[in-house]
Steps between C-alpha positions, in 0.01 A plus 500: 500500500568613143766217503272241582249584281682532164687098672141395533418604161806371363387100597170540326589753195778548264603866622554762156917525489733679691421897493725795649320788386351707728121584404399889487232506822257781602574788687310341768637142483795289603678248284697238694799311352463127634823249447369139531746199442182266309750234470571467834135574610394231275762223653391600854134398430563214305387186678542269280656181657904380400668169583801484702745223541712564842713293708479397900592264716362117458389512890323868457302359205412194720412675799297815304302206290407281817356846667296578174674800413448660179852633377319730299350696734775529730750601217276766381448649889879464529578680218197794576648542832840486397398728221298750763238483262087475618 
């Protein structure tokens, strides 16, 4: 949970640099050393939109726009599933 909270954090606060030290706790507390990759937390919640140019064949495209499909959506499922991810 301590990962997720300092990624959360990370999207809506610029997080005070990198720090190894270990701080001096209480006899009756417990420090925890948490390792969170923000860069990668921060590209895994970005859902921002991108263009893509990609190629298929002429009598796909015909058939997929004649059924209404939107190659957006099933390019993004594709890739989730292929991807194992949600």
């Amino acid at each position: 949970m301590g990962k997720d909270l300092i990624g959360t954090m990370s999207l809506v606060e610029k997080l005070p640099a990198n720090n190894t030290k270990i701080p001096k706790v209480g006899a009756n507390s417990i420090a925890t050393l948490v390792d969170v990759n923000i860069s990668k937390y921060q590209r895994m919640n970005d859902d921002r939109t991108v263009k893509k140019t990609l190629t298929i064949p002429n009598y796909l495209n015909e058939e997929a726009k004649e059924a209404g499909i939107n190659f957006s959506a099933i390019l993004t499922d594709a890739l989730k599933q292929k991807l194992e991810i949600e």
